[in-house]
Structure formats: C-alpha cells, structure tokens
VEXMI-68384 format. One line per field, with one value per atom (N, C-alpha, C, O): residue number from 1; residue in three letters; atom name; x, y, z. Coordinates in nm, 2 decimals, padded with zeros to 4 digits. Atoms other than C-alpha are relative to their C-alpha. Layout:
! residues N
num <- [NUM	...]
residuo <- [ALA	...]
atomo <- [CA	...]
u <- [X	...]
v <- [Y	...]
w <- [Z	...]
This chain:
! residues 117
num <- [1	1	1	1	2	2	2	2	3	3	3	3	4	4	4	4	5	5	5	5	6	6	6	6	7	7	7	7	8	8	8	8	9	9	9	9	10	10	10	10	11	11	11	11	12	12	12	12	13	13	13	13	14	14	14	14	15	15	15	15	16	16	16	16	17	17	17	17	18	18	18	18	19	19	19	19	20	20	20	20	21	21	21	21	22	22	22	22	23	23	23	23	24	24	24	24	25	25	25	25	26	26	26	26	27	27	27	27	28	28	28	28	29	29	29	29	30	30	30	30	31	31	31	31	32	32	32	32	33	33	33	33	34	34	34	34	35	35	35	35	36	36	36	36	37	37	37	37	38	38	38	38	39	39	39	39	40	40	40	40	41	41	41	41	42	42	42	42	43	43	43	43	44	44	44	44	45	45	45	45	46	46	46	46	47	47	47	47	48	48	48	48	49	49	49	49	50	50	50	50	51	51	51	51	52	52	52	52	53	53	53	53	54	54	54	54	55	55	55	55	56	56	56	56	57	57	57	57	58	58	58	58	59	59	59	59	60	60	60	60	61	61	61	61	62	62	62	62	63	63	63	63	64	64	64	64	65	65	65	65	66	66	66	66	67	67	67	67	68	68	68	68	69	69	69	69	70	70	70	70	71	71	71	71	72	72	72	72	73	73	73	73	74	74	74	74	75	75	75	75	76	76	76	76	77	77	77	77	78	78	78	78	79	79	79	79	80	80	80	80	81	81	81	81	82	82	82	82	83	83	83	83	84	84	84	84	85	85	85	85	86	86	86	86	87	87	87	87	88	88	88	88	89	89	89	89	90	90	90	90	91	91	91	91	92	92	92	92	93	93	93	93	94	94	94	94	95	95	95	95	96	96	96	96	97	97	97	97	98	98	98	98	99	99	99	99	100	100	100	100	101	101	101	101	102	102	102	102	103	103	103	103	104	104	104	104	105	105	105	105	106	106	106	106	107	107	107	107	108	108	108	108	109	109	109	109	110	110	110	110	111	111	111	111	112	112	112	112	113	113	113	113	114	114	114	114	115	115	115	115	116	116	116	116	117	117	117	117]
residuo <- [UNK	UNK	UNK	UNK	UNK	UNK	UNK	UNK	UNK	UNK	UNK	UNK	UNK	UNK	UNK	UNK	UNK	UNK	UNK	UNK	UNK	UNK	UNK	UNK	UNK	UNK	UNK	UNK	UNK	UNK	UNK	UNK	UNK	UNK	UNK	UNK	UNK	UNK	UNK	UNK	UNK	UNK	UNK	UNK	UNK	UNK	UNK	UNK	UNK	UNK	UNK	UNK	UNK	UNK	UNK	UNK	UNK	UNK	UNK	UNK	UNK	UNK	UNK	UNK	UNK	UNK	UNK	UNK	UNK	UNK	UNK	UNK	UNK	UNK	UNK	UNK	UNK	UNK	UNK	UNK	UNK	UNK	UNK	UNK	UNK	UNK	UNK	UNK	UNK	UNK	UNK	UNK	UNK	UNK	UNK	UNK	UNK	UNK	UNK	UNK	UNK	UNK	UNK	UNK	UNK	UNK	UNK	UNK	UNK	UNK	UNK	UNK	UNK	UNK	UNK	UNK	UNK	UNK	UNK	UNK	UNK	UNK	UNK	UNK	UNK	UNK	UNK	UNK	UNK	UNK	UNK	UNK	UNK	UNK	UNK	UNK	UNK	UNK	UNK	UNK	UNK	UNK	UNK	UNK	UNK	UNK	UNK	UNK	UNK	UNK	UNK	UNK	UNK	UNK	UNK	UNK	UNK	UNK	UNK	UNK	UNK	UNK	UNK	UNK	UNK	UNK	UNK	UNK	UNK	UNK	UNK	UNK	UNK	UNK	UNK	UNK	UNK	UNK	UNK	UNK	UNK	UNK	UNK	UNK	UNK	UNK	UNK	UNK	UNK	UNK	UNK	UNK	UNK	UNK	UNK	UNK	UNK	UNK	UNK	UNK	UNK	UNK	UNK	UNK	UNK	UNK	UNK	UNK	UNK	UNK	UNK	UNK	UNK	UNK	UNK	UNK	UNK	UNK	UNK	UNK	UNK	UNK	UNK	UNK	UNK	UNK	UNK	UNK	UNK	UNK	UNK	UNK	UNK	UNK	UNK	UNK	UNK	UNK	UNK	UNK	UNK	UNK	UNK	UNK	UNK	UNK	UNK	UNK	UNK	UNK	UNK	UNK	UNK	UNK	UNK	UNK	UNK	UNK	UNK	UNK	UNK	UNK	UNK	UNK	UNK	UNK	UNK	UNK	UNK	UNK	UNK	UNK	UNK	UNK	UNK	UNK	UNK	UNK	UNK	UNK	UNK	UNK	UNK	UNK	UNK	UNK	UNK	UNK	UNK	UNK	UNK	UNK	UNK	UNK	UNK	UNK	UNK	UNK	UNK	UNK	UNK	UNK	UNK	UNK	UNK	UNK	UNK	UNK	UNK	UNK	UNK	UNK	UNK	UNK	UNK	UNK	UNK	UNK	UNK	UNK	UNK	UNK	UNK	UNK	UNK	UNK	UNK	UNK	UNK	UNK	UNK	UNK	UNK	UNK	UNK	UNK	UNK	UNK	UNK	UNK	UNK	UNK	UNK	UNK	UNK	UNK	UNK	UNK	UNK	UNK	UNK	UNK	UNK	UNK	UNK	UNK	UNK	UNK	UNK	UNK	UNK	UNK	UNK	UNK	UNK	UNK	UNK	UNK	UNK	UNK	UNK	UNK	UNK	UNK	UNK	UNK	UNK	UNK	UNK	UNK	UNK	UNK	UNK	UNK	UNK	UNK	UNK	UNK	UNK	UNK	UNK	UNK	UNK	UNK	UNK	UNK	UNK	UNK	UNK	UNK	UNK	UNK	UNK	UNK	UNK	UNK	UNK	UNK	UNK	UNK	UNK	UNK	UNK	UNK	UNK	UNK	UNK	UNK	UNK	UNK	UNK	UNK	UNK	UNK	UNK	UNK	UNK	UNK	UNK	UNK	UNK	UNK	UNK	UNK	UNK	UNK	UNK	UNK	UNK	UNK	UNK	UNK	UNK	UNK	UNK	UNK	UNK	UNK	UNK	UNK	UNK	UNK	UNK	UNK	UNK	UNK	UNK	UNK	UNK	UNK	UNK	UNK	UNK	UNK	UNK	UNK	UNK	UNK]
atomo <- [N	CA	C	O	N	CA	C	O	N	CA	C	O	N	CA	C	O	N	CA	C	O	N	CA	C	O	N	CA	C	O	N	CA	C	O	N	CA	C	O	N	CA	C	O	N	CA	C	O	N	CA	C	O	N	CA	C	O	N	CA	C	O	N	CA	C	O	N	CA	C	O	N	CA	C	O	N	CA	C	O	N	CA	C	O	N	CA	C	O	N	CA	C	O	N	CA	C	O	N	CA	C	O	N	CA	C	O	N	CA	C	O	N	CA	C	O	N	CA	C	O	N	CA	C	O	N	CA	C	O	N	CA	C	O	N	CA	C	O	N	CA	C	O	N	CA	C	O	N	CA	C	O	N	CA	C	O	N	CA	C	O	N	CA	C	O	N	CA	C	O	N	CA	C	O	N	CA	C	O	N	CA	C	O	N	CA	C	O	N	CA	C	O	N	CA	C	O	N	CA	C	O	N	CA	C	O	N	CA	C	O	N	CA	C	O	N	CA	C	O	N	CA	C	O	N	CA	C	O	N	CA	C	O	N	CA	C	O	N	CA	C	O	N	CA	C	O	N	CA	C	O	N	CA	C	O	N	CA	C	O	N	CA	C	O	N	CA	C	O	N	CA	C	O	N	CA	C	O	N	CA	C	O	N	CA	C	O	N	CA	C	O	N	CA	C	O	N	CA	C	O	N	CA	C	O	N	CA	C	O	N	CA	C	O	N	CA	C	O	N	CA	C	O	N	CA	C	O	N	CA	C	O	N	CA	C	O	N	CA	C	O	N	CA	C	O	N	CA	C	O	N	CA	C	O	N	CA	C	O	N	CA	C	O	N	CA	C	O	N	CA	C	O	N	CA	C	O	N	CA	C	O	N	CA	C	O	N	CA	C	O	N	CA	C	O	N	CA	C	O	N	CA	C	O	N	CA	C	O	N	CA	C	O	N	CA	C	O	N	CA	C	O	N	CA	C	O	N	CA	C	O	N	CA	C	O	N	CA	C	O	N	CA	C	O	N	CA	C	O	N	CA	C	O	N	CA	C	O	N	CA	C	O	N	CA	C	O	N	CA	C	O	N	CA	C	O	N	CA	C	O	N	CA	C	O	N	CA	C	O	N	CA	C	O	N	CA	C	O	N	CA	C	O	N	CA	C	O	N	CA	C	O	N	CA	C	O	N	CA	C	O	N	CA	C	O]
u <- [00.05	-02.96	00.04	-00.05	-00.06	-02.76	-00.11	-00.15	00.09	-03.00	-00.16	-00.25	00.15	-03.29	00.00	-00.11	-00.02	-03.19	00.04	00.00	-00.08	-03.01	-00.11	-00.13	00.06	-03.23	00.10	00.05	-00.08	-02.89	00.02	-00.02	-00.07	-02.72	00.14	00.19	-00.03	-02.52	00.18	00.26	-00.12	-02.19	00.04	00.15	-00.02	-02.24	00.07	00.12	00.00	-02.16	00.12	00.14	-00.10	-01.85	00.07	00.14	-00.02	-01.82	-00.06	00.00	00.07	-02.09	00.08	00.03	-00.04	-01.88	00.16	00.22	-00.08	-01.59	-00.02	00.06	-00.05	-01.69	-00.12	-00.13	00.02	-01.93	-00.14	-00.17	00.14	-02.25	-00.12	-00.14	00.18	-02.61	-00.07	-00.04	00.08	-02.91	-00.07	-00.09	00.08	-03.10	-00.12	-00.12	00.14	-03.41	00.05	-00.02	-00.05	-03.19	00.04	00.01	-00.02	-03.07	-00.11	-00.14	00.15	-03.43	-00.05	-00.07	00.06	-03.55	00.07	00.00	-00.12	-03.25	-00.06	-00.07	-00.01	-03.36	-00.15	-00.16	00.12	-03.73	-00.05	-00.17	00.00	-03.67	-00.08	-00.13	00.03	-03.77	00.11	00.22	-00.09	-03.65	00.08	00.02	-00.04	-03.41	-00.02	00.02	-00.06	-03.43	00.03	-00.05	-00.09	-03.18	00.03	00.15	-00.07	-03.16	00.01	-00.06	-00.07	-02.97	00.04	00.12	-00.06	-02.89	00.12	00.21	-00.11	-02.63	00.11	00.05	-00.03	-02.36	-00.02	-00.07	00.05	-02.39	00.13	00.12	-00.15	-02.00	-00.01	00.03	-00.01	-02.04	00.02	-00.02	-00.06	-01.86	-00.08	-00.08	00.14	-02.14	-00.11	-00.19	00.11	-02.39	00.10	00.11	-00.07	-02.18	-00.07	-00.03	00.09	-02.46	00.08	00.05	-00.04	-02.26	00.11	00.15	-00.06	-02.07	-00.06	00.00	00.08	-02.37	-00.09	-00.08	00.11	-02.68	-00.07	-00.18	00.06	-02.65	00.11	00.11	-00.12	-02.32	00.01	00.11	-00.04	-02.38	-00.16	-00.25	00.11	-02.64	00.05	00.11	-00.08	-02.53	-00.06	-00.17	-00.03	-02.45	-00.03	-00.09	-00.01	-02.43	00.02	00.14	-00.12	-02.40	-00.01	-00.12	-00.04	-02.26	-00.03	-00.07	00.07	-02.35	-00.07	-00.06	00.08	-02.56	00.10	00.15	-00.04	-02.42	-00.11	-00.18	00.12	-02.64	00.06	00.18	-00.01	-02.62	-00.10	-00.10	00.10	-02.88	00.09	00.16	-00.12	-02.71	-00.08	-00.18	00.02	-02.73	-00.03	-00.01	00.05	-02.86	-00.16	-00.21	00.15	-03.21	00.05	00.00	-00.02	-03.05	00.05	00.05	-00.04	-02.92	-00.17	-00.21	00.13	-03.31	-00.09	-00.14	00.09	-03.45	00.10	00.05	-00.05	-03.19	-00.06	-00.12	00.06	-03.30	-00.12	-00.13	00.15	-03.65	-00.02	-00.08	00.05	-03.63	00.03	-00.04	-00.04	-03.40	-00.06	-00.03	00.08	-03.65	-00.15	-00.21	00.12	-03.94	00.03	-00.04	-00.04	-03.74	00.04	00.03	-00.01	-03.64	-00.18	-00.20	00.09	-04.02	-00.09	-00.15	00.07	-04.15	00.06	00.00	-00.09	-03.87	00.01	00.08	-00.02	-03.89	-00.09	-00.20	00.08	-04.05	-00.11	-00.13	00.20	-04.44	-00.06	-00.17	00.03	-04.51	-00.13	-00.15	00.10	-04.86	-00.02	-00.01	-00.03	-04.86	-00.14	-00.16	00.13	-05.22	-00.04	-00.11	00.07	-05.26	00.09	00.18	-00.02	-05.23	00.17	00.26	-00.18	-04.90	00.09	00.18	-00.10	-04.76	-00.03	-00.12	00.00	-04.69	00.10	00.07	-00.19	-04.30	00.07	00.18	-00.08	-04.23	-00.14	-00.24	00.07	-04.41	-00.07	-00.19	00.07	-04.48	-00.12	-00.19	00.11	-04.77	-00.12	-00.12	00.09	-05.09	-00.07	-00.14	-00.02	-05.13	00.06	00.01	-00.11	-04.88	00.05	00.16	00.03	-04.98	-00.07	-00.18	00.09	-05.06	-00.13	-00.10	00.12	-05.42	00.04	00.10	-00.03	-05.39	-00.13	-00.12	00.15	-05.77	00.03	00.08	00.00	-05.80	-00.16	-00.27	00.15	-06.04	-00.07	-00.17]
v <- [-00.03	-04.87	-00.12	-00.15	00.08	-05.14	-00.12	-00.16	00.06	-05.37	-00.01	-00.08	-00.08	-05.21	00.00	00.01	00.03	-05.24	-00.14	-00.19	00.14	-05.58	-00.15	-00.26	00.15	-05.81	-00.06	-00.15	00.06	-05.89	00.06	00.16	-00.05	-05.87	00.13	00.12	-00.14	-05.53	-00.08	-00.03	00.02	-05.75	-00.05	-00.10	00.03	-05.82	00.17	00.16	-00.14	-05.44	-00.01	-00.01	-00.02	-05.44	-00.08	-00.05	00.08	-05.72	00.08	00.11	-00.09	-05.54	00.12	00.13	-00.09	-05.20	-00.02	00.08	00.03	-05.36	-00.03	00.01	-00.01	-05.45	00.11	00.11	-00.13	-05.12	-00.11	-00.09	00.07	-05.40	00.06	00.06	-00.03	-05.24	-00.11	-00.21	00.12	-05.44	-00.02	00.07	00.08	-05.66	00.16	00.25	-00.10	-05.40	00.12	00.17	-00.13	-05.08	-00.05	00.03	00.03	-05.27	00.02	00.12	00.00	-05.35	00.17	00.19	-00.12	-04.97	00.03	00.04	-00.05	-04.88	-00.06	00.00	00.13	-05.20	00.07	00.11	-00.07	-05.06	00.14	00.16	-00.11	-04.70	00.11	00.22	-00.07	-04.57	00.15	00.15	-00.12	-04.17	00.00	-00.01	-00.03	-04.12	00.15	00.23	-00.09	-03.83	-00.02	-00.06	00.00	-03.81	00.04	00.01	-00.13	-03.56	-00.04	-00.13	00.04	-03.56	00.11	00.17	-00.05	-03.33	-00.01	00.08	00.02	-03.54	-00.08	-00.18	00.02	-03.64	-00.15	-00.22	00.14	-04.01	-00.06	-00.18	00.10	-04.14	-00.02	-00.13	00.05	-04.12	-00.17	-00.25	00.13	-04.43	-00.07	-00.19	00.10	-04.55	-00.02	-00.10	-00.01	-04.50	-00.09	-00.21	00.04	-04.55	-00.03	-00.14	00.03	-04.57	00.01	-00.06	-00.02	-04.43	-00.14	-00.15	00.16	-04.77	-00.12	-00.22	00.14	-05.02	00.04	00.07	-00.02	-04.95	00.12	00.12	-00.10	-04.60	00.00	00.06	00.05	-04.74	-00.01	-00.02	-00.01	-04.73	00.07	00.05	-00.10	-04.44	00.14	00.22	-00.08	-04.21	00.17	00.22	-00.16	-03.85	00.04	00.15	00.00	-03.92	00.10	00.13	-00.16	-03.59	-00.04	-00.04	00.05	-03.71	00.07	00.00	-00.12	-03.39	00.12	00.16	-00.09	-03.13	00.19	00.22	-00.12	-02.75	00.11	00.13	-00.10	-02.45	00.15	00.17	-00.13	-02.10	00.08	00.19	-00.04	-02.09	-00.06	-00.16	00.05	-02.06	-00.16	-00.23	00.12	-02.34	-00.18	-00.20	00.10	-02.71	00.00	-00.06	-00.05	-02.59	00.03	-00.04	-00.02	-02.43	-00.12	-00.11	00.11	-02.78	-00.05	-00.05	00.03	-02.90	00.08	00.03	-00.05	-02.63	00.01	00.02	-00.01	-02.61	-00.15	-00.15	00.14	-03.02	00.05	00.05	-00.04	-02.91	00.06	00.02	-00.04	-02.66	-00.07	-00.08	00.05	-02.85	-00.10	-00.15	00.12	-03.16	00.08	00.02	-00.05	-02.93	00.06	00.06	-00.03	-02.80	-00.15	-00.15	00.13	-03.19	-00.02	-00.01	00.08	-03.32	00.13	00.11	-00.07	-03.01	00.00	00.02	00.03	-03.08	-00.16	-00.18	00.12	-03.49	-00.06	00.00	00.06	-03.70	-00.01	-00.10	00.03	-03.68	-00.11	-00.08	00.15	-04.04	-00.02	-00.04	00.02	-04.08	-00.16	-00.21	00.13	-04.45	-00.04	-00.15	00.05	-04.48	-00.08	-00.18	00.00	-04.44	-00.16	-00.22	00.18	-04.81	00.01	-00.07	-00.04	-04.62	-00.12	-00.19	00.03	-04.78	-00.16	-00.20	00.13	-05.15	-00.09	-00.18	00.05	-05.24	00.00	-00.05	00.03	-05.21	00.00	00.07	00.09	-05.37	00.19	00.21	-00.13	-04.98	00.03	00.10	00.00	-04.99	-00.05	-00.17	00.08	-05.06	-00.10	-00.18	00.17	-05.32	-00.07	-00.19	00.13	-05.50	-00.03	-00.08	-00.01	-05.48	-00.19	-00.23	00.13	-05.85	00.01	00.05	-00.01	-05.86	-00.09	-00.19	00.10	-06.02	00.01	00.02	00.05	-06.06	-00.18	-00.22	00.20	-06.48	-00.01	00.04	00.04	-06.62	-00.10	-00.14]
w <- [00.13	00.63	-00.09	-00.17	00.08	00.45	-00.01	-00.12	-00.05	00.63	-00.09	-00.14	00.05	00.49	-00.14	-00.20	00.18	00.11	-00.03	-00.14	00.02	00.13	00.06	00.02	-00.04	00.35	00.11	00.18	-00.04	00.52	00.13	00.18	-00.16	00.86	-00.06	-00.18	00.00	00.87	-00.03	-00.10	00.01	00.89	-00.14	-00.17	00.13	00.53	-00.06	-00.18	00.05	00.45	-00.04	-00.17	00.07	00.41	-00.17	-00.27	00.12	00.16	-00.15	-00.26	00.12	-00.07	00.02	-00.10	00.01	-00.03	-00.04	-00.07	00.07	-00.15	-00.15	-00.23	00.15	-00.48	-00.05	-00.18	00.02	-00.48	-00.10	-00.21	00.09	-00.56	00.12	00.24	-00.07	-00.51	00.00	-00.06	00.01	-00.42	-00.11	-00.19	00.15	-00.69	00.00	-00.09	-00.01	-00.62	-00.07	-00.16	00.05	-00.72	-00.18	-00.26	00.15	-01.08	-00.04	-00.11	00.01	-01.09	-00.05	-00.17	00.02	-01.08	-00.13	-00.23	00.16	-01.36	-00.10	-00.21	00.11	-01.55	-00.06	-00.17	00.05	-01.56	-00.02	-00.02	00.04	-01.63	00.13	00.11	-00.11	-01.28	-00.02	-00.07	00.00	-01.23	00.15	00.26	-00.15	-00.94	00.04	-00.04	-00.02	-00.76	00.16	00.25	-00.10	-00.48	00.09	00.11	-00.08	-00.20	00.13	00.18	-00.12	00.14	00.06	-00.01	-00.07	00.39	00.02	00.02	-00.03	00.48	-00.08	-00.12	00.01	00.35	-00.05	00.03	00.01	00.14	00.01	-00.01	-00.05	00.23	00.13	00.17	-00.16	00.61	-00.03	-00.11	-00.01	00.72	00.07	00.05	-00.06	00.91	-00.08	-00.03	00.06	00.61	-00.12	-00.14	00.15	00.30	-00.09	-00.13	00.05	00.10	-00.20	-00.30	00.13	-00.21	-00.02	-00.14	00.00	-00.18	-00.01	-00.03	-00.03	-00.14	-00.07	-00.19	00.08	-00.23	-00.10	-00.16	00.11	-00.44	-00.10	-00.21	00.07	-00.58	-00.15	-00.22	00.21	-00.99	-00.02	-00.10	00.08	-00.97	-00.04	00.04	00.12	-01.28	00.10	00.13	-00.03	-01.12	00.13	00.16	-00.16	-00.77	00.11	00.15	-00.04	-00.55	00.16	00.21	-00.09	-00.24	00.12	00.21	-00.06	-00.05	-00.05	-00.16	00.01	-00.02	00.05	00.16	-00.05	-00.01	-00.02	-00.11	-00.01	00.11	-00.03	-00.06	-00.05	00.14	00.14	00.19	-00.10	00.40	00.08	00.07	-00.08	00.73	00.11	00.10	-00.13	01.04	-00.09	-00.21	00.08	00.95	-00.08	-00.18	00.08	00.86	-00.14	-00.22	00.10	00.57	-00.11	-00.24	00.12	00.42	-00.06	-00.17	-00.02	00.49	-00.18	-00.28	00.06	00.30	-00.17	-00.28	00.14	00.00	-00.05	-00.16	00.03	-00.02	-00.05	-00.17	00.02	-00.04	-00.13	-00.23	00.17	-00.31	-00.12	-00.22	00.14	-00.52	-00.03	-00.14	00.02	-00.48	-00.10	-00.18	00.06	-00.60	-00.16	-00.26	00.18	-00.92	-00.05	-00.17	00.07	-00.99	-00.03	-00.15	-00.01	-00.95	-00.13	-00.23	00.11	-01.14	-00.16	-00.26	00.16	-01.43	-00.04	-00.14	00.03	-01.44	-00.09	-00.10	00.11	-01.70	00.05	00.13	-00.01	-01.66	-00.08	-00.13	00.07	-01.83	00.04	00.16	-00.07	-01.81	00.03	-00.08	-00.01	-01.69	00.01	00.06	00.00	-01.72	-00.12	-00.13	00.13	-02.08	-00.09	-00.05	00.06	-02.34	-00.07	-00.09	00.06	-02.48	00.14	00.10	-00.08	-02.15	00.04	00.11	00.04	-02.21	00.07	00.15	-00.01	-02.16	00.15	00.18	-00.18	-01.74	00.12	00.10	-00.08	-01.45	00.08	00.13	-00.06	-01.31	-00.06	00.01	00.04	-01.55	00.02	00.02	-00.04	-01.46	-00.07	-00.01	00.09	-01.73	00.05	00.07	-00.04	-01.61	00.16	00.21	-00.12	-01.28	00.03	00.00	-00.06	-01.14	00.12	00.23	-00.12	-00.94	00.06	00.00	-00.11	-00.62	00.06	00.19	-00.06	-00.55	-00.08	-00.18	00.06	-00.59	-00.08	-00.07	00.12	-00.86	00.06	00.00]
C-alpha cells in the first residue's frame, strides 16, 4: 500500500511513518477541497498497513476501525456499506458542472484538454 500512494520502495515506509508525512497527492486533495469518505473493514494501524501513519496521517477524524453489531466478518462488510451509503447520501452535492465552479482543478473549467491542436 505505501507503495501505491508514495511512488516509493516499501523500505521507505518507515521513515515517512516516523514523522507521520502523507503523500504530496493526499495534501493535494485537502488543498482542493476534495470530500473524504473513509471506510475499512479492517483495522487502519495494522503494522503491516499503517496507513494511519503514512498516507491517512493528517486526515481530520480518522476512525481507525470499524465496529459492527452484525455477527462474523460479513457483519464489519456490511456495517461499511451502510455507513458508506448514509455518508454519500449526506455529503456536499456541489454541482461541478455549473460556471459557479471556478477555484479547483476538479472542475470542468479547469480541466486541461489533452486532444493536440
């Protein structure tokens, strides 16, 4: 995973989990008002992931696990699921179409064409 956010070889990991720095790309999303939403079956400290140390490392209200009431591991699955359908049904609806949307590169204004002239 570290890999896969960073660009880097995996033995860089610990250095970035020492001073608890995310990748350029994750500031980036913060920087341009992207929404997080977050969900995990598993646990985000596992010491083989550590994600809450690297690359989810300064995202505001971090929930590190998931707890169910539904029994076996299906039940973490499906509590993820609902609580992903009440975030997406409760998150900012920004229409990013409309000329109001000016100010971050997610807009389709401010979208660079890559057809050549």
């Amino acid at each position: 995973m570290f890999s896969l956010f960073y660009g880097l070889p995996a033995t860089y990991w610990d250095t970035f989990a020492d001073f608890a720095r995310p990748p350029v790309l994750m500031d980036l999303f913060r920087q341009y008002g992207y929404q997080f939403g977050l969900f995990t079956s598993a646990p985000l400290y596992r010491w083989f992931v550590g994600l809450d140390r690297t690359a989810l490392a300064r995202v505001p209200n971090l929930r590190l696990e998931t707890s169910s009431l539904y029994p076996g591991a299906s039940g973490w699955d499906r509590t993820v699921t609902e609580e992903w359908l009440q975030w997406l049904d409760k998150r900012d609806r920004r229409d990013l179409s409309s000329d109001s949307c000016t100010t971050t590169p997610r807009c389709p204004s401010m979208r660079q064409s890559t057809t050549p002239k």
